[in-house]
C-alpha positions as CSV (number, residue, x, y, z in Angstrom):
1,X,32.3,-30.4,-9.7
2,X,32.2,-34.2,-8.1
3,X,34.6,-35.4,-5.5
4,X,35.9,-39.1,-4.9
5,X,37.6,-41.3,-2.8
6,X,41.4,-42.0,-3.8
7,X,43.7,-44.6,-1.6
8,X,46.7,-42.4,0.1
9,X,49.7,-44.1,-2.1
10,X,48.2,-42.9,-5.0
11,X,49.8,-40.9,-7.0
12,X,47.9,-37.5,-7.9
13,X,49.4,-35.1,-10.5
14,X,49.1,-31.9,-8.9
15,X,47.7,-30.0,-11.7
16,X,44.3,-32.1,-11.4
17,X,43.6,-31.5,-7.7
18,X,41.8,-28.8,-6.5
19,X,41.2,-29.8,-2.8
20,X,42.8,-32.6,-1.0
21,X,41.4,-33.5,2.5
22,X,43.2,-36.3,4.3
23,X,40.8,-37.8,6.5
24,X,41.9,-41.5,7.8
25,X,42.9,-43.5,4.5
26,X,41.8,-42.0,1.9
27,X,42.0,-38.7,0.1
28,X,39.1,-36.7,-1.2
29,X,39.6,-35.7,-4.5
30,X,37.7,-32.8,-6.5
31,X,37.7,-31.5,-9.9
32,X,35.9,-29.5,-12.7
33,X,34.5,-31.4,-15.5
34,X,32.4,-30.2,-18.4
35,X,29.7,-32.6,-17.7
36,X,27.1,-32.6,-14.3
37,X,27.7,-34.6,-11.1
38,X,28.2,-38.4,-10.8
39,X,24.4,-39.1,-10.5
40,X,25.4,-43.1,-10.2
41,X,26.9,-42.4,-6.6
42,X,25.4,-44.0,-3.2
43,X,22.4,-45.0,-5.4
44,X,21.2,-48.2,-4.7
45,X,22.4,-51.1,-6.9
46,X,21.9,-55.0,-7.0
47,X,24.0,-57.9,-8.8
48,X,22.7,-61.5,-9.6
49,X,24.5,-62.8,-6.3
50,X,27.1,-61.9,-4.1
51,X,30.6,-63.4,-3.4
52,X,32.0,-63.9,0.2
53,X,35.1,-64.5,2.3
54,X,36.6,-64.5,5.6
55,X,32.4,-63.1,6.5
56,X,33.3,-60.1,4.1
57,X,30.1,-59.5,1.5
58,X,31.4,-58.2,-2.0
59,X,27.8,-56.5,-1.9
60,X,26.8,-54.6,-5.5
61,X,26.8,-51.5,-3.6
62,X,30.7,-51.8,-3.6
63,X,29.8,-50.6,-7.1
64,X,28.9,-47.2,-6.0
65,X,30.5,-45.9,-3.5
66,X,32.7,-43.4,-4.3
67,X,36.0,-45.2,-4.0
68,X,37.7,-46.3,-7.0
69,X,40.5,-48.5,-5.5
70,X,41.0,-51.4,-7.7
71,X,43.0,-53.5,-5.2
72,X,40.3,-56.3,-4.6
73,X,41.8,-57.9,-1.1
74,X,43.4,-55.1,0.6
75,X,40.9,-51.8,0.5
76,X,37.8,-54.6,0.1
77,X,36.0,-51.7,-2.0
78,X,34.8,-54.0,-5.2
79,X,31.4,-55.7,-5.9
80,X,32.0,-59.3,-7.1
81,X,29.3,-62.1,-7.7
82,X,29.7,-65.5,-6.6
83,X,31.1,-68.7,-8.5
84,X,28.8,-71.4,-9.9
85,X,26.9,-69.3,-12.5
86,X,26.8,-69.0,-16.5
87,X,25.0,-65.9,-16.7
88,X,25.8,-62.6,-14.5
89,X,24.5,-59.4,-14.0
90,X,24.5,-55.9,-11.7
91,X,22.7,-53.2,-12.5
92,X,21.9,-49.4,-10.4
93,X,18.6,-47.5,-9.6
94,X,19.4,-43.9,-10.8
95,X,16.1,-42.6,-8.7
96,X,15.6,-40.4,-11.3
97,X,16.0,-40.0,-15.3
98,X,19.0,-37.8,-16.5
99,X,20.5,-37.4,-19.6
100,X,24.1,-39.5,-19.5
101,X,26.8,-38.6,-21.0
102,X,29.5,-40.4,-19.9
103,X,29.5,-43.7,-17.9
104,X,33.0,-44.5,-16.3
105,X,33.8,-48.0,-14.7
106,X,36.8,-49.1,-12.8
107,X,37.5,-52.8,-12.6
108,X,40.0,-55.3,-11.7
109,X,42.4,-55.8,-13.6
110,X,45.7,-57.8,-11.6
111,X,46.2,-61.0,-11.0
112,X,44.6,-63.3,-9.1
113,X,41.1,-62.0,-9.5
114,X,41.3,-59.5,-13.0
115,X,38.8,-58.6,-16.2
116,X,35.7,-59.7,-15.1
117,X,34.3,-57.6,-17.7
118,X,35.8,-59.4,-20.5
119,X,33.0,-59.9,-22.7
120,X,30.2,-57.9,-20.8
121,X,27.3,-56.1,-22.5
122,X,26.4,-52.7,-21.1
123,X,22.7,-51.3,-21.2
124,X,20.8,-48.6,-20.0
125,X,17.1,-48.0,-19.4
126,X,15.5,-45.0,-20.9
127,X,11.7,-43.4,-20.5
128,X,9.9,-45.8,-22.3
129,X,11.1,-48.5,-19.8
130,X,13.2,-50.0,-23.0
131,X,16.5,-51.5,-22.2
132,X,19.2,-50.2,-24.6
133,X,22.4,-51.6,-25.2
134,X,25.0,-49.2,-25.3
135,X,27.9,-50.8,-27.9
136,X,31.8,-50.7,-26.2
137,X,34.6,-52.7,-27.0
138,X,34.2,-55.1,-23.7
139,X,37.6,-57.3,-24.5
140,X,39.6,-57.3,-21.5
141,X,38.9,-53.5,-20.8
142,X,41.4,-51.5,-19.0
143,X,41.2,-50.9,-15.7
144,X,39.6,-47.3,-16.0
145,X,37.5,-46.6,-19.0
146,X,34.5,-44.7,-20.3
147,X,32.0,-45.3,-22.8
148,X,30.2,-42.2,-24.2
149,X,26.3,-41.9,-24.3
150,X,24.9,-40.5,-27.3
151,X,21.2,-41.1,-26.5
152,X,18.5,-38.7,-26.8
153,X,16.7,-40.0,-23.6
154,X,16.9,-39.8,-20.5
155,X,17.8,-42.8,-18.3
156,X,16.7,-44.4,-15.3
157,X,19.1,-47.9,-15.0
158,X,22.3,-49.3,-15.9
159,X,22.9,-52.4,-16.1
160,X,25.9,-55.0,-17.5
161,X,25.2,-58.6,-17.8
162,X,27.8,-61.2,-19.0
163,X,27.5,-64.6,-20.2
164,X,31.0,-65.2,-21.2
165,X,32.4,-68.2,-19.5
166,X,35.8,-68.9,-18.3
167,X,38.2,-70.9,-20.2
168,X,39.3,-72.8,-16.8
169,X,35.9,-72.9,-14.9
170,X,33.6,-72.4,-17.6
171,X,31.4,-69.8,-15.0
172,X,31.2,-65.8,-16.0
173,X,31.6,-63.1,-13.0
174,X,30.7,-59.6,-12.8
175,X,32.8,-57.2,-10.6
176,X,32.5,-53.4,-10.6
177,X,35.5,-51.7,-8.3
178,X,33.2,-47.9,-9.1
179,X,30.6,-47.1,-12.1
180,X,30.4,-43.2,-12.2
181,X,27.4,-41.8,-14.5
182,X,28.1,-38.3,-15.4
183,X,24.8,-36.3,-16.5
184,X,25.0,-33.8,-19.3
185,X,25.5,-30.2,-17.9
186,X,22.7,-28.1,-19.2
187,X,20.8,-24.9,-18.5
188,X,17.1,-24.5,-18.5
189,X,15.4,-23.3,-21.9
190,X,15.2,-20.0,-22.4
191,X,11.9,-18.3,-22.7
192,X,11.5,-14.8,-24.3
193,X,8.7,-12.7,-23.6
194,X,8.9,-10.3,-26.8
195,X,11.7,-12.2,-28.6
196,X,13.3,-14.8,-30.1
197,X,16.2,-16.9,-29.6
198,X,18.5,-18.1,-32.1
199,X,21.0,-20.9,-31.5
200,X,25.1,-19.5,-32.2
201,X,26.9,-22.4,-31.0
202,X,25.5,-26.2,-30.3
203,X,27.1,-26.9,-26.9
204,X,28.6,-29.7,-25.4
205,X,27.2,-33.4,-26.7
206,X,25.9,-31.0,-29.8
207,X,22.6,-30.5,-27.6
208,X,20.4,-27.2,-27.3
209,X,21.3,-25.6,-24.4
210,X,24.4,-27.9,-23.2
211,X,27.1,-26.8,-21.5
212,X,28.9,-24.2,-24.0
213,X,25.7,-23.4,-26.3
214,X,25.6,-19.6,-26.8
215,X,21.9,-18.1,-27.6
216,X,21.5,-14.7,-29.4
217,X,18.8,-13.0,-28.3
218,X,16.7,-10.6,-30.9
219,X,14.2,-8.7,-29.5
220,X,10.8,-7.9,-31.7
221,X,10.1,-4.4,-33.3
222,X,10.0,-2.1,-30.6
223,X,11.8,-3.9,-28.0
224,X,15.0,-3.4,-26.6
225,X,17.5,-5.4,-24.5
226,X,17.7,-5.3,-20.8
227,X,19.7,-6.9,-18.4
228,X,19.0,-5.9,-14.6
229,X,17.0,-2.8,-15.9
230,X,20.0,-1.8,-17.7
231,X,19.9,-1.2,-21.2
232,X,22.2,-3.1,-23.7
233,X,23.1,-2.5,-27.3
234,X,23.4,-5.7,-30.0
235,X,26.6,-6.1,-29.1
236,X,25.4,-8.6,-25.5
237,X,22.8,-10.3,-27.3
238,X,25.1,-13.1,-26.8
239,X,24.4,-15.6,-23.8
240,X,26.3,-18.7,-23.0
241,X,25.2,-21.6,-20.7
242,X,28.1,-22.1,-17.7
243,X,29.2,-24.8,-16.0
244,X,27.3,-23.8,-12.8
245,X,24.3,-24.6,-15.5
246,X,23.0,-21.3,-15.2
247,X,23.3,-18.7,-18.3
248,X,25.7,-15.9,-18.1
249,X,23.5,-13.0,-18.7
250,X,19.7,-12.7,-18.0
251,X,18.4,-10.7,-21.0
252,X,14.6,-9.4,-21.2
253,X,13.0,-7.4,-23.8
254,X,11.2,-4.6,-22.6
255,X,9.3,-2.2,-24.7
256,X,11.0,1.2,-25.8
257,X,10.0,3.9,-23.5
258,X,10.0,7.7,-24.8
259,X,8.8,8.8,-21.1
260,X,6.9,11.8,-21.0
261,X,7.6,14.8,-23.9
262,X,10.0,17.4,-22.8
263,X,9.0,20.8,-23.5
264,X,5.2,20.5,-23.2
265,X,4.2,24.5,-23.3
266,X,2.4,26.3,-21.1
267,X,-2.1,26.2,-21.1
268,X,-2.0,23.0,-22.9
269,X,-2.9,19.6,-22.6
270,X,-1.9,16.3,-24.4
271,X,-4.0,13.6,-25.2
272,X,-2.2,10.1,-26.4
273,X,-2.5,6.6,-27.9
274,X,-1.1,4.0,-26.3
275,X,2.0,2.1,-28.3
276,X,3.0,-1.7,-27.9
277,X,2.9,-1.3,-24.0
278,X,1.2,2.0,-22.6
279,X,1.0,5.6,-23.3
280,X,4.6,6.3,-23.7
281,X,6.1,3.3,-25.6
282,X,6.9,2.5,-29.0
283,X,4.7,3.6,-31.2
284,X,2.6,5.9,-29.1
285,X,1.2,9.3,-30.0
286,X,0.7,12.3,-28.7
287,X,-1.1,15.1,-29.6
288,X,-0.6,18.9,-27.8
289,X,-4.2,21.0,-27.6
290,X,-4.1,24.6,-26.1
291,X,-6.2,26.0,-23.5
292,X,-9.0,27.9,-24.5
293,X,-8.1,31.2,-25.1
294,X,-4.6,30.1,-26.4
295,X,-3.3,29.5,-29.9
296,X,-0.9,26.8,-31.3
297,X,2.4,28.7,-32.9
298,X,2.2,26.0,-35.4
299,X,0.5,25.7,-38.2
300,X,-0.4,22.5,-38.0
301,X,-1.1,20.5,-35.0
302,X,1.1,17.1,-35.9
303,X,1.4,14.0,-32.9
304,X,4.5,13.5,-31.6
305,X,5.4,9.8,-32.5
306,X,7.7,7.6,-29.8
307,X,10.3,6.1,-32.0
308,X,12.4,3.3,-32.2
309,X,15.5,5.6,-30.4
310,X,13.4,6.0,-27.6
311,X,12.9,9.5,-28.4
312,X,9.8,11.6,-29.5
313,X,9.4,12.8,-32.9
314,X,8.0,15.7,-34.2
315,X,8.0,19.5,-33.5
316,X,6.4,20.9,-30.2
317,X,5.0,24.6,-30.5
318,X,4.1,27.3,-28.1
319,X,0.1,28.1,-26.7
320,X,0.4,32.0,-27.3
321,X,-2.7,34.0,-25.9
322,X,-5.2,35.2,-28.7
C-alpha cells in the first residue's frame, strides 16, 4: 500500500480511495497496488541549481515529497532549476538498491511555466555504479505518466538530465512536481529442506518469486507435506506469493513417520533400523524376537517395513510359551 498527498478540490473517484484523512489542506490518499512502496519518497534529491522568487526556494526535494499538486504558484510544491543554463539535471539517492518497476513523474504542464520535460533523458543507476538510460517518449509528456522498468538490477539513483533548449530563450529547465519509484513486490526464495520447488506461474514483471508467482512444492521419496504440523495431501502443494510479500502457505517436508508398531505381543522385544530420519520413519525396519522361553507363531520371522502410507508392513505374530 503507499499513501500521498492530494490538494482538497481534487476530484477523487470513490472507488480508488480506501482512507481519506483531512488534515489542514490536503487529503491523504491510500491505495493497493501490485507493486512495493514508493521507495523514491522523502529521499534526498539534488538538481543542477535551484530557482527562486518572492524568497521561496524551488528546492529538488520538492521532487519527493509526497504531494503531487501540479499547480506551480499556488501549492509551491514543484522543484524547478534556475534560468541561464543549456544543460539541466536532478537526480534522487534511493539509500538503498531495489528492483524498480515502475517510475511515475508528475510535471507541469499549464501555462505560464509547462513541459519542462520536453525532451529529457531519464536514467537510472544500477549495482555496478553504471548509469542506464531508461528509453520513454519525452515529447511534451503528460502531466502524470509512468515509464516501466524492465531491468534485471537493482538500482540505487535516478536521474533526468535535459539539454533541450527553448525556442524563445534558448536555456533548458528541469522541474519535477513528484517522481514516485515503485519497487517490485516480491517474496523471499524459498528454501526446501527435503524438496524441490517447481515454478507454476511467473509472477508479476515475469520474475521468480514476484508478486503472483505460484511454487509447487514436491517433496523427495519419503517425505510428506506439512503445514503447521498438519499434514497435506498433493492437492496444497500450491503456494502463491501475496501482496503483503509473504507466501500464502508455509509448506515443510518432513519425513514419513510409522510411529511405533501396534500389536507388539507379549515377552518380546524389537530391534530396528533406522529409515531416512530415525527408527520409525520411511524405510525403517523392525524386527520382533521372543523372550526366551517363548516361540514365534510364525514361521518366519519377517521385519516390518515403514511404508510410504505411513503405515507398517508386514504380519506381526504371537510369542507362545514352549
Amino acid at each position: 500500500m503507499y499513501c500521498r498527498l492530494l490538494p482538497m478540490k481534487r476530484v477523487i473517484p470513490k472507488s480508488n480511495i480506501l482512507i481519506l484523512a483531512v488534515c489542514l489542506s490536503v487529503i491523504v490518499k491510500c491505495q493497493y497496488h501490485t507493486f512495493g512502496e514508493n521507495v523514491a519518497l522523502l529521499k534526498p534529491a539534488n538538481q543542477s541549481s535551484t530557482y527562486e522568487e518572492d524568497r521561496f526556494r524551488f528546492n529538488a526535494s520538492l521532487g519527493v515529497d509526497g504531494n503531487i499538486s501540479t499547480n506551480f504558484y499556488r501549492d509551491k510544491t514543484c522543484s524547478h532549476t534556475n534560468a541561464g543554463q543549456t544543460s539541466a539535471w536532478w537526480t534522487v539517492d534511493l539509500q538503498g538498491f531495489f528492483f524498480i518497476k515502475v517510475i511515475r513523474i508528475y510535471q507541469l504542464t499549464k501555462l505560464p511555466i509547462y513541459n519542462r520535460l520536453d525532451g529529457a533523458e531519464l536514467y537510472v543507476r544500477v549495482e555496478d555504479s553504471i548509469w542506464r538510460q531508461i528509453q520513454f517518449n519525452s515529447n511534451f509528456p503528460p502531466e502524470m505518466f509512468e515509464v516501466n522498468v524492465t531491468l534485471d538490477k537493482r538500482i540505487s539513483s535516478i536521474k533526468l538530465n535535459n539539454t533541450k533548449l527553448t525556442a524563445t530563450t534558448s536555456e533548458t529547465f528541469i522541474s519535477i512536481c513528484e517522481l514516485e519509484a515503485y519497487e517490485v513486490l516480491a517474496c523471499s526464495p524459498v528454501p526446501v529442506r527435503n524438496g524441490r520447488v517447481r515454478v507454476v506461474k511467473l509472477g508479476d514483471s515475469k520474475q521468480n518469486f514476484t508478486y503472483g508467482t505460484q511454487l509447487h512444492i514436491v517433496c523427495e521419496t519419503g517425505y510428506q507435506l506439512f503445514e503447521n504440523r498438519a499434514r497435506l495431501t498433493e492437492a496444497y502443494s500450491i503456494i502463491e506469493c501475496m501482496g503483503t510479500k509473504t507466501w500464502s502457505k508455509n509448506l515443510t517436508c518432513s519425513a514419513i513417520d510409522c510411529g511405533h508398531p501396534r500389536g507388539l505381543p507379549d515377552h518380546s522385544e524389537a530391534t530396528s533400523r533406522p529409515g531416512i530420519d530415525g527408527n520409525t520413519t520411511y524405510n525403517a525396519t523392525m524386527t520382533i524376537h521372543c523372550n526366551a522361553g517363548y516361540n514365534y507363531s510364525l514361521q518366519s520371522v519377517e521385519p516390518l517395513l515403514c511404508g510410504g502410507n505411513g503405515s507398517w508392513m508386514g504380519s506381526i505374530g504371537n510369542c507362545n510359551g514352549a
